[in-house]
C-alpha positions in Angstrom: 5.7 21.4 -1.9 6.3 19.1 1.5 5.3 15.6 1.5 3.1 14.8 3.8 -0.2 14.6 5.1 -1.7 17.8 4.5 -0.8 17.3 1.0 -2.3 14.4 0.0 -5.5 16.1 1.0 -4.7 19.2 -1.4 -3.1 17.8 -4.2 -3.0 14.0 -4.4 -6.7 13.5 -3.8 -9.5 14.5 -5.4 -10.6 16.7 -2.0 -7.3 19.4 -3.9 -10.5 20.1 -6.5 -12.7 21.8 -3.3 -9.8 22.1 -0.8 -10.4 25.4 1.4 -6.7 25.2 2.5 -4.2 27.8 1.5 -0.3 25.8 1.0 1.7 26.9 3.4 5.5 27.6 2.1 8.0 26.1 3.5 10.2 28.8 5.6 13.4 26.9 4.9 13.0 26.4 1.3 11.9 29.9 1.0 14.6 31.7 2.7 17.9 31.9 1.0 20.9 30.0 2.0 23.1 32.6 2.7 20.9 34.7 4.9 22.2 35.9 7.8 19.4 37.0 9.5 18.0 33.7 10.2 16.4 33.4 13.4 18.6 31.7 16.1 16.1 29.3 17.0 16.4 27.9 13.6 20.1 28.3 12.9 21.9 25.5 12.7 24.5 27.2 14.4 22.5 26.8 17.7 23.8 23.4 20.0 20.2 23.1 20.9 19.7 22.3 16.7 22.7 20.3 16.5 22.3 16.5 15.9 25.5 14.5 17.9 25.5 12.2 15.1 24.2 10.4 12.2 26.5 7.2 12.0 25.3 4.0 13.4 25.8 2.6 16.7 28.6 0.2 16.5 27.2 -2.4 18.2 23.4 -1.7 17.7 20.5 -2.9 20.2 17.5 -2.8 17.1 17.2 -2.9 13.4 15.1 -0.7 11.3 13.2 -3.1 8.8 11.0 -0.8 6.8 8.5 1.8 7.4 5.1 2.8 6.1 2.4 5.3 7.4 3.8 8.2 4.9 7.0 8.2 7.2 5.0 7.5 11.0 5.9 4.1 11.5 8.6 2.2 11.7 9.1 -1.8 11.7 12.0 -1.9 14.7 13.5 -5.0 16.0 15.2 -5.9 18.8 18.7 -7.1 18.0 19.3 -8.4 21.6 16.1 -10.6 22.3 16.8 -14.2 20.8 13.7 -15.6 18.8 11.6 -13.0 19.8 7.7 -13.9 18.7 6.2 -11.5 15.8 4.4 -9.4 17.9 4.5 -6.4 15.3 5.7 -3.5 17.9 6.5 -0.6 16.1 7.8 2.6 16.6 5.5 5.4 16.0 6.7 8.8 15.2 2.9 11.2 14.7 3.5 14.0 12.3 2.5 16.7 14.5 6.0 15.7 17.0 8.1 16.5 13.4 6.7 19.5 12.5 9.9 21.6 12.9 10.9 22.4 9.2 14.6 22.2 10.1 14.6 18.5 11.6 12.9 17.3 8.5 15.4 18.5 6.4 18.3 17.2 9.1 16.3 14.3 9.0 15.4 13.5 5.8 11.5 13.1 7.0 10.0 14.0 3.5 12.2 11.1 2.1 10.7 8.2 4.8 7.0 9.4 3.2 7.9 7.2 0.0 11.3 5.3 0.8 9.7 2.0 2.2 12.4 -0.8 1.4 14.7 -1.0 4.2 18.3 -1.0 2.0 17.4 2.9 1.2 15.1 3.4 4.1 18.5 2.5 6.8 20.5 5.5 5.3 18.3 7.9 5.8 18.8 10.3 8.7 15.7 9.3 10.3 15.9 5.6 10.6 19.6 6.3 12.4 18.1 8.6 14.7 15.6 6.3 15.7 18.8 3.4 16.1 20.5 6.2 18.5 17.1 7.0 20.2 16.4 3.4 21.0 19.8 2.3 21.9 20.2 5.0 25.0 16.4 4.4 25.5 17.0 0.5 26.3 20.5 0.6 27.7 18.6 3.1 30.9 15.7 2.3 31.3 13.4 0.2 28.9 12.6 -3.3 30.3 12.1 -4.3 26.8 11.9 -8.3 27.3 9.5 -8.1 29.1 7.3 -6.1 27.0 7.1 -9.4 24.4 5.3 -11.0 27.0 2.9 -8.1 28.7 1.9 -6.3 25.9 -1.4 -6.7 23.2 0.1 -7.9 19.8 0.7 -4.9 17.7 1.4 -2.6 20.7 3.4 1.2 19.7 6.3 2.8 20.6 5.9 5.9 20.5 8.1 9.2 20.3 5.8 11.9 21.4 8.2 14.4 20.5 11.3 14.8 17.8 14.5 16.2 19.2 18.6 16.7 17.7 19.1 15.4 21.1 17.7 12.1 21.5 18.1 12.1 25.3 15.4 14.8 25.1 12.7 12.8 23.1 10.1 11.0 25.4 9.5 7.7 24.8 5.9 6.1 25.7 4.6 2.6 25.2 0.8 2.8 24.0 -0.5 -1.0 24.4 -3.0 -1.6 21.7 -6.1 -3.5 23.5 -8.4 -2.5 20.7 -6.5 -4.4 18.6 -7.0 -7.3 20.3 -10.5 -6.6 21.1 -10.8 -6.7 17.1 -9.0 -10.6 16.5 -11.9 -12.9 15.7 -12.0 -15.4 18.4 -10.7 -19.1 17.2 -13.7 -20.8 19.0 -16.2 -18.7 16.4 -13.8 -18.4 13.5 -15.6 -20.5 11.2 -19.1 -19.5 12.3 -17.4 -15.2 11.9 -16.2 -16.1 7.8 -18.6 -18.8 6.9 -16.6 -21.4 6.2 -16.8 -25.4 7.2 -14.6 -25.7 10.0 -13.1 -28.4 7.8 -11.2 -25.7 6.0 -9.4 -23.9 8.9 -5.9 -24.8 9.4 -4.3 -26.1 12.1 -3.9 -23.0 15.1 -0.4 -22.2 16.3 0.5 -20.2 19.1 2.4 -17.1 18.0 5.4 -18.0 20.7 6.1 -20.7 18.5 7.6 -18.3 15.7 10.2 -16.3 16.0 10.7 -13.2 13.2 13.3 -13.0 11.3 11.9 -9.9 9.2 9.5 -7.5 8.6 9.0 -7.3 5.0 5.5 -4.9 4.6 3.0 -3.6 7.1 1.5 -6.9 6.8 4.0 -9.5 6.0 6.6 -10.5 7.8 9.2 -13.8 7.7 8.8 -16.3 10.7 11.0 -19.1 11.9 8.9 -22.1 13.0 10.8 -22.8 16.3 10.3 -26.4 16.5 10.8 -27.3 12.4 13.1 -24.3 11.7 11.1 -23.7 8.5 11.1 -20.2 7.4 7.3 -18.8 6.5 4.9 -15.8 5.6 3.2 -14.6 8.3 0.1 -12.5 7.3 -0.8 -10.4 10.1 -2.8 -6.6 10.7 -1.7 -3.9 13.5 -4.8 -1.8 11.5 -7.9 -2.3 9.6 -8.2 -6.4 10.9 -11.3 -7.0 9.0 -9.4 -7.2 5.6 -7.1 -9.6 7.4 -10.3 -12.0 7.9 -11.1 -11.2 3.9 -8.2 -12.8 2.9 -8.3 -15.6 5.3 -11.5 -16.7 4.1 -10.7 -15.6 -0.1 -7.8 -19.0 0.5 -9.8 -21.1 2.3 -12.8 -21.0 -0.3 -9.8 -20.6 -3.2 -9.4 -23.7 -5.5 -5.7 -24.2 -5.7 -4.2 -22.9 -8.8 -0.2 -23.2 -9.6 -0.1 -19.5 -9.8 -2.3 -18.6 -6.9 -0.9 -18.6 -3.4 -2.1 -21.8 -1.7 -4.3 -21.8 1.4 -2.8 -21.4 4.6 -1.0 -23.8 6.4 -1.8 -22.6 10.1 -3.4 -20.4 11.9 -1.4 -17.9 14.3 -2.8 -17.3 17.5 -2.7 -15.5 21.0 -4.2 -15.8 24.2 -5.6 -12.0 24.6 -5.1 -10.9 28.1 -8.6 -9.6 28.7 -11.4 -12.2 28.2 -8.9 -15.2 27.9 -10.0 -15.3 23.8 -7.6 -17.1 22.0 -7.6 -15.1 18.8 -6.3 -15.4 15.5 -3.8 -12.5 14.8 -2.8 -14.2 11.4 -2.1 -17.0 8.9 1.3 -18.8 7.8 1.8 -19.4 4.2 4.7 -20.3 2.5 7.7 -17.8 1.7 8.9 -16.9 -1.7 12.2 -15.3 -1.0 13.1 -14.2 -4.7 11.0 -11.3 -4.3 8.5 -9.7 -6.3 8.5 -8.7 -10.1 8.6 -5.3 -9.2 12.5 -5.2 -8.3 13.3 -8.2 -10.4 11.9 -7.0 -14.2 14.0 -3.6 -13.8 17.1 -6.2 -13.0 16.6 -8.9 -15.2 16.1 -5.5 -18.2 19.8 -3.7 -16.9 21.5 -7.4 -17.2 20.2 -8.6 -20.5 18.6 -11.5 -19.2 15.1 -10.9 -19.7 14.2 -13.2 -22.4 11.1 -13.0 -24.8 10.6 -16.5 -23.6 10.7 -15.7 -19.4 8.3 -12.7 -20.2 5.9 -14.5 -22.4 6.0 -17.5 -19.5 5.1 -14.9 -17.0 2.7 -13.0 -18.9 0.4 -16.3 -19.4 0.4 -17.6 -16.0 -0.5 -14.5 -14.5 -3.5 -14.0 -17.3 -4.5 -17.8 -15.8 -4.5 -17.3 -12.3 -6.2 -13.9 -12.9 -9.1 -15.6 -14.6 -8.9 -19.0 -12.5 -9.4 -16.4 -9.6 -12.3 -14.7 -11.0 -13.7 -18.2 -12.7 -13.2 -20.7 -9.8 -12.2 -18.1 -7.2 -15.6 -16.5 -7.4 -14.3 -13.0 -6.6 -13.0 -9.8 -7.9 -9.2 -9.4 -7.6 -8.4 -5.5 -7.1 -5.0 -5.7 -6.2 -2.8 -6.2 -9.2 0.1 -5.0 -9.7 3.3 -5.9 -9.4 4.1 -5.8 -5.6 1.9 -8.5 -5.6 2.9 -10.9 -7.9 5.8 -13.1 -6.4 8.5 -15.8 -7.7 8.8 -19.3 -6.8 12.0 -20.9 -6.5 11.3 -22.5 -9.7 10.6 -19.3 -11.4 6.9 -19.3 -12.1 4.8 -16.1 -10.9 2.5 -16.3 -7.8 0.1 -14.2 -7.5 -0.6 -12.9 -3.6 -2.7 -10.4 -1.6 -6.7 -11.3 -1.4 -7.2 -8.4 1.1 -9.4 -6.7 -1.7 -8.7 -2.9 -0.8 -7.9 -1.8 -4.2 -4.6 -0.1 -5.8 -3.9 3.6 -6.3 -5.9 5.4 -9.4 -2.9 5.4 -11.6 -3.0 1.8 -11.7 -6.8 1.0 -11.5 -9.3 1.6 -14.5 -11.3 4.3 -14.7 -15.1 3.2 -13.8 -13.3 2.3 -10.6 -11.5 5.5 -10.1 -15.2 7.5 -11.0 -16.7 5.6 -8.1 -13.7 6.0 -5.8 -13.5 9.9 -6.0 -16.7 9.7 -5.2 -15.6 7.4 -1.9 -12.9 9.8 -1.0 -15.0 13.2 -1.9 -18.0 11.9 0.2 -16.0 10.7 3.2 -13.7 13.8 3.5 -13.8 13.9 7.3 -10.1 14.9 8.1 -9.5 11.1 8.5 -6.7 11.2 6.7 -4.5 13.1 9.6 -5.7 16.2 7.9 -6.7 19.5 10.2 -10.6 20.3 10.5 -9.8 23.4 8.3 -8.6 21.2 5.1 -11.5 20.0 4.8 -13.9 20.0 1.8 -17.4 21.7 1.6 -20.4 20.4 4.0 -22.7 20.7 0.6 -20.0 19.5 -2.0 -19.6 16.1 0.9 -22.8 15.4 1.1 -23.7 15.8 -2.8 -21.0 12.9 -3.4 -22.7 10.7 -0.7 -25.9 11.0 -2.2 -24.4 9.8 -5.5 -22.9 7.3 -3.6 -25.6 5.9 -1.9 -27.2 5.4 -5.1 -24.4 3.0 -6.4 -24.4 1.4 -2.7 -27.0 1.9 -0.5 -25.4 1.1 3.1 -21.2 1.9 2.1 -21.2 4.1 5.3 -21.2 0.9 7.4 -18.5 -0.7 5.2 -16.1 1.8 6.0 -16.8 2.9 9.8 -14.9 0.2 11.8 -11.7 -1.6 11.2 -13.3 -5.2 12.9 -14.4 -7.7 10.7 -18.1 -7.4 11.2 -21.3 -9.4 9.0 -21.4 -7.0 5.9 -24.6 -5.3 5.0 -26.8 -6.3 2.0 -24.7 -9.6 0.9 -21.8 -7.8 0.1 -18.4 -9.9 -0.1 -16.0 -7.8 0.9 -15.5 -3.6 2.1 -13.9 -2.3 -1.1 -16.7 -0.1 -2.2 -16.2 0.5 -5.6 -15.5 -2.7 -6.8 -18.9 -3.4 -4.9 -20.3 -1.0 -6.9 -19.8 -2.7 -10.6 -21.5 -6.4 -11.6 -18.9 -9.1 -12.4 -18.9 -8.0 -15.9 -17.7 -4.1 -15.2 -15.2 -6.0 -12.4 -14.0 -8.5 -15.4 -13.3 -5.6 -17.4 -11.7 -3.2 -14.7 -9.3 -6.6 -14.1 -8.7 -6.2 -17.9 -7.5 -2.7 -17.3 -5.1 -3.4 -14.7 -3.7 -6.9 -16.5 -2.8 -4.8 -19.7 -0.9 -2.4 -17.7 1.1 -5.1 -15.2 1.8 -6.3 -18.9 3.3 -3.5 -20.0 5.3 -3.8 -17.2 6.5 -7.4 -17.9 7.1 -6.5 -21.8 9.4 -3.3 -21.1 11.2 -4.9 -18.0 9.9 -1.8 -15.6 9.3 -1.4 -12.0 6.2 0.4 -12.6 3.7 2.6 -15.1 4.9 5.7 -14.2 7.8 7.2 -12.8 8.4 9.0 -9.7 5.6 7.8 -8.1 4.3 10.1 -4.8 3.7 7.3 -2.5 6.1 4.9 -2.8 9.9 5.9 -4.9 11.7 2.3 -6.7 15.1 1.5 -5.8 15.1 1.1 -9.7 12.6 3.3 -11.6 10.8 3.2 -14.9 13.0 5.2 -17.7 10.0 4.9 -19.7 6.0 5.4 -18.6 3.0 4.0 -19.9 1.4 4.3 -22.5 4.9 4.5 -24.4 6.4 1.2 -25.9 10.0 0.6 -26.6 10.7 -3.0 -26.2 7.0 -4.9 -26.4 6.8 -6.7 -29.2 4.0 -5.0 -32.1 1.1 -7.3 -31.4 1.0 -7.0 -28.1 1.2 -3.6 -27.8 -2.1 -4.0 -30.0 -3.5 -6.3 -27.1 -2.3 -4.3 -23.9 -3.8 -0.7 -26.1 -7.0 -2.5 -26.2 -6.9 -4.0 -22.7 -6.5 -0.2 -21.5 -9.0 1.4 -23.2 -10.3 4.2 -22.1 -7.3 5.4 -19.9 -7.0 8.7 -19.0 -4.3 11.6 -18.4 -2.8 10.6 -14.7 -1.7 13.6 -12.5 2.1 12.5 -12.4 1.5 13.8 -16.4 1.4 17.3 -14.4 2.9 17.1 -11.1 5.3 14.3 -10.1 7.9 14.1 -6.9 11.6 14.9 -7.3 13.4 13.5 -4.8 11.0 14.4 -1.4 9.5 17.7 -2.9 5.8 17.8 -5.3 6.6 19.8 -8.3 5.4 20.8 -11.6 6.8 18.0 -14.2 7.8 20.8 -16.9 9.1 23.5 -13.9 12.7 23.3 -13.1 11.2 25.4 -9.8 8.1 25.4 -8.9 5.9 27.1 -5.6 3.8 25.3 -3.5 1.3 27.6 -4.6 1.6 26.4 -8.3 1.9 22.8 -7.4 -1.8 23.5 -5.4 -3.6 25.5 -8.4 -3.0 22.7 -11.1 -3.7 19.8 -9.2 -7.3 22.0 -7.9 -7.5 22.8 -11.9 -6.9 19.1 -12.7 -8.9 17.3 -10.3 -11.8 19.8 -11.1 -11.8 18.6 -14.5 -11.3 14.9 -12.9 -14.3 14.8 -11.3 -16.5 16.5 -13.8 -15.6 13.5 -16.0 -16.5 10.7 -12.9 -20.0 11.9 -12.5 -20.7 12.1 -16.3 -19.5 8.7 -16.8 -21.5 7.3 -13.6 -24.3 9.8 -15.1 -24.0 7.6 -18.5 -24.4 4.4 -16.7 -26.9 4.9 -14.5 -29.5 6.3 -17.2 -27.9 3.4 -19.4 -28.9 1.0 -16.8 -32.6 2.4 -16.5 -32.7 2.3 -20.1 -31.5 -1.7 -19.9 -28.7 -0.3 -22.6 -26.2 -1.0 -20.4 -23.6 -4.2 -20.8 -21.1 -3.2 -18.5 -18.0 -3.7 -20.7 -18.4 0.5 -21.6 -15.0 0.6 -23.5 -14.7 -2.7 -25.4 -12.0 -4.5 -23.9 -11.1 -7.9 -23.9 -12.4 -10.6 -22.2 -9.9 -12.4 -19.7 -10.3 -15.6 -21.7 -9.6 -13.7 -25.0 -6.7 -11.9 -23.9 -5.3 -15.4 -22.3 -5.7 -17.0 -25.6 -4.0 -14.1 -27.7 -1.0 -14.5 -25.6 -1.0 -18.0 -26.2 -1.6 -17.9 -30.0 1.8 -15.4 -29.8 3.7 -17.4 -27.7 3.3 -20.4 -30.2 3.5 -18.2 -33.3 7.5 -16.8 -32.4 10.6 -18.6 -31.9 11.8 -17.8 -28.5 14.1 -20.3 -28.9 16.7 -17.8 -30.7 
C-alpha cells in the first residue's frame, strides 16, 4: 500500500477501524513489468514522461535541508543570498499536484513521506528535482532577494503542479499573512503567557541572524551577525500557539543541568500589516553533537558504549524528567529520543516543551485510550483526507460525547493554531494529557522513561523498527519488549516501568522500504494491509473505551488512584538506577 495521506486515515489511525474507503491499488505495482500493452501515456517510453536528469546541478543555486509534511514540504535554501535571515520559506509540493503513479515511483515520492534527515533525503529523486526546478526557476525569472525582504516570515513556495519537465511545473509564491497575524505582539507578550515581564529575554530583530541550517520544521541553526555565535532558533510556520507553550514552559522552568536553559533572546519582526513587532521565536543555545537517537545506534556498531556512559545517561535523564514534573510544574509528553540532546561535555539535555505528545507506539496506553478517542471524534478530513474517507456521522459524534466527558470544552483547544487564553484553566492544548490528574501523567511519564531506557540499555535508534512516519538512517535490529544487551535488573525496572503495554500495529503491518505491508507477507495487497489494520484497530478501540469505562465508574466510586497498572514512581525508578550504578564496577 502507497504512503501517503489517504493512508494514514485507513490504516495508521484509528479512523482504519470505521473507514468507509475502499484502497485503491496501485496501477503500476499491479501491472506486470513486462507488459506491453501499457498505455502510452504512462510508458516511460513517451518524451513527455521522461525526466532530463536526476544528477545535481554543478554549481547549484539552493540546498535541500530536510523535509517534513509526509513528503509536502521542503526546507530549501538559497545558496546565492549571503546571510540570508531565517525567514523559514519553504517549498511546498500538495499531494494532489503528485498524484501521477509513475512520477512517484520516478521520483521516489513514497520515500520523502518518512526520509526526513537531509544526508538520505538529498539523494532521493525528488529533492534533485526540486534543485533542477529551482535553479532554471531563479536563473529566469524569480527576483528571489527580494522576496527576504517583502514577504511574511514563513511564506511558501509552491509547485502547483509535478512535471518530468521542470520547465513545465508552475511555480507560485503564496505569502503567509495569517501567520503573521498569529505572532503574539512583543508589546503584550508578557500580559498573552502570564509571565512577569522580568522573565522575557532581551528581543532581537530577526535580520540580525543569518541561517546556516534547517535542522526540523521547528529548529533551525542561526549565526548571530554581530557576535558570530552560532544558536537554536525555535520558530513555527504552523500551529504558533505551541510555540508560545514552550516559550512560557522556559521562562517559568527552574534551571536544571539536564534541562534546556531559558532563552536567551527573543526573535522578532516588524509585520507589514499593523506595524506589530511580533515574536516569531526564541534563541537558545546549540548542541551540535546531535541527538541520542543517531548517536546510541553508533556508539553500539563501534564498541564504545560503555555500561558507565549509559548508566550516566540513564540517571540524568530520570532527574530532569522528575525536576521537570517536581519544580517544572508540568507534564512532559514528548520523550523520546529525538529530543534528548548532547552537550559538548557529554551530558544529556533534555529539549522540546511544546507539549503535543509522541506517536502511540511510544506513549502509554491511558494516553493512547484518550487519544483515539481525540482522533475518532475529530475525523473531519483534516488530515488532507477526501470527504469520502471519512468516518461515520454517529460513530464521530459517539467519541465526542465520550470526550466531552473527560474534557468538557477540547473542541476549542483544537480549532485554531493562535495562541489564544485556554478554556477552564487548562495549561497547555494536548488534550489527553489534559485529561489525566498529575498522578495518571506521572505514571504515563513512567511509561515512556522505561522505554527511552530500553533504548539507552540496547544502544538503539528506536522501540520498533521500520517505523511508518519517520525511517533511521540506522535502525533497531532488535524491538521492544526484547532484551539482548540490558543488564538483568534493569530489565526488571524498565518491565515494570511499562506495564501494561500493549501489542503495537508495526507487530502486524510495518513499512518496507516506501510500501505498508503485512510483517509475515513476503507480498502483500493493499486490500490485506486495509482489512487487518480495520480488524486491529477494531479490537484497539474496544479496549480504549473499556479502560476509560473502568476509570470513570472507578472515579465515581472514589476507587480510583490513578496509577492503574502499578508502575513506579519517578523518584523510585531514579533511585533504583542509582542504587545499580553504585552496586557494579563500571570501571572494568
Amino acid at each position: 500500500m502507497e504512503l501517503n495521506s489517504k493512508s494514514i486515515h485507513d490504516v495508521i489511525h484509528p479512523t482504519a477501524a470505521f473507514s468507509q474507503n475502499a484502497p485503491a491499488a496501485n496501477p503500476l505495482a499491479t501491472r506486470p513489468a513486462n507488459d506491453t500493452e501499457s498505455p502510452w501515456l504512462e510508458s516511460q517510453l513517451n518524451p513527455k514522461n521522461r525526466i532530463d536528469s536526476l544528477d545535481p546541478p554543478l554549481n547549484p543555486l539552493w540546498r535541500i535541508d530536510g523535509c517534513t509534511g509526509l513528503g509536502t514540504q521542503y526546507y530549501a535554501l538559497p545558496l546565492f543570498l549571503p546571510d540570508i535571515p531565517p525567514m523559514r520559506f519553504d517549498v511546498f509540493i500538495p499531494e494532489e499536484a503528485a498524484a501521477s503513479p509513475l512520477l512517484r515511483k520516478l521520483l521516489d515520492l513514497d520515500g520523502a513521506f518518512h526520509t526526513k534527515d537531509a544526508a538520505r533525503l538529498r539523494r532521493l529523486g525528488i529533492s534533485i528535482h526540486i534543485l533542477r526546478t529551482l535553479q532554471a526557476w531563479t536563473t529566469t525569472e524569480a527576483p528571489v532577494a527580494a522576496l527576504y525582504h517583502t514577504l511574511p516570515f514563513g511564506s511558501r513556495i509552491v509547485f502547483e503542479n509535478l512535471d518530468a519537465n521542470i520547465h513545465n511545473i508552475k511555480i507560485t509564491i503564496a505569502p503567509t499573512y495569517f501567520v503573521e497575524k498569529q505572532l503574539l505582539g512583543l508589546a503584550t507578550l508578557d500580559r498573552n503567557l502570564k509571565v512577569g515581564r522580568e522573565l522575557l529575554p532581551e528581543a532581537i530583530d530577526i535580520s540580525s541572524l543569518s541561517i546556516v541550517q534547517q535542522l526540523h520544521d521547528s529548529v533551525c541553526v542561526v549565526r548571530h551577525k554581530e557576535s558570530g555565535e552560532l544558536w537554536i532558533l525555535k520558530a513555527l510556520t504552523s500551529g504558533t500557539k505551541y510555540l508560545y507553550v514552550e516559550l512560557r514552559n522556559l521562562l517559568q522552568m527552574e534551571p536544571h543541568p539536564n534541562v534546556i536553559s531559558r532563552p536567551e533572546y527573543l526573535v522578532t519582526k516588524t509585520c507589514r500589516f499593523g506595524g506589530k513587532t511580533a515574536v516569531v521565536g526564541f534563541i537558545i543555545p546549540y548542541h551540535p553533537v546531535g541527538s541520542l537517537r543517531d548517536t546510541l545506534p553508533l556508539l553500539r556498531i563501534h564498541g564504545r558504549l560503555t555500561l558507565e556512559l549509559q548508566l550516566k545517561w540513564a540517571t540524568q535523564l530520570a532527574s530532569a524528567v522528575l525536576h521537570v514534573r517536581k519544580r517544572g510544574h508540568m507534564f512532559y509528553p514528548d520523550l523520546r529520543l529525538d529530543n534528548i540532546v548532547l552537550s559538548a561535555a557529554g551530558d544529556i539535555v533534555m529539549v522540546d516543551f511544546e507539549q503535543r505528545g509522541v506517536w502511540c507506539e511510544f506513549a502509554a496506553p491511558e494516553i493512547n485510550a484518550v487519544e483515539y478517542t481525540r482522533i475518532l471524534a475529530s475525523d473531519d478530513s483534516s488530515d488532507g483526507s477526501e470527504a469520502e474517507s471519512t468516518i461515520p456521522d454517529e460513530t464521530r459524534e459517539h467519541f465526542a460525547a465520550i470526550l466531552s466527558r473527560l474534557l468538557p470544552g477540547w473542541e476549542s483547544l483544537q480549532a485554531h493554531e493562535e495562541y489564544s487564553p485556554l478554556p477552564h484553566g487548562y495549561s497547555s492544548y494536548n488534550i489527553p494529557w489534559l485529561c489525566l490528574n498529575e498522578t495518571e501523567q506521572e505514571a504515563a511519564e513512567v511509561y515512556m522513561l522505561g522505554r527511552v531506557l530500553w533504548c539507552i540499555f540496547e544502544g538503539q535508534s528506536a522501540p520498533q523498527r521500520a517505523a511508518v512516519w519517520q525511517s533511521y538512517r540506522r535502525e533497531p535490529d532488535i524491538e521492544f519488549p526484547a532484551f539482548r544487551k540490558t543488564p538483568p535488573a534493569l530489565r526488571d525496572l524498565i518491565d515494570r516501568c511499562s506495564r501494561g503495554r500493549r501489542q503495537v500495529l508495526s507487530s502486524l503491518i510495518v513499512r518496507r522500504g516506501s510500501k505498508l505491508v503485512l510483517r509475515d507477507r513476503e507480498r502483500s495487497s493493499p486490500e490485506d494491509v486495509a482489512r487487518v489494520a480495520r480488524d486491529w484497530w477494531r479490537a484497539e478501540v474496544e479496549v480504549a473505551e473499556r479502560f476509560l469505562e473502568t476509570r470513570e465508574e472507578k472515579k465515581r466510586a472514589g476507587l480510583w488512584d490513578g496509577n492503574y497498572y502499578g508502575r513506579p514512581k519517578l523518584e523510585e525508578l531514579l533511585e533504583e538506577l542509582k542504587q545499580f550504578r553504585d552496586s557494579v564496577d563500571i570501571t572494568s
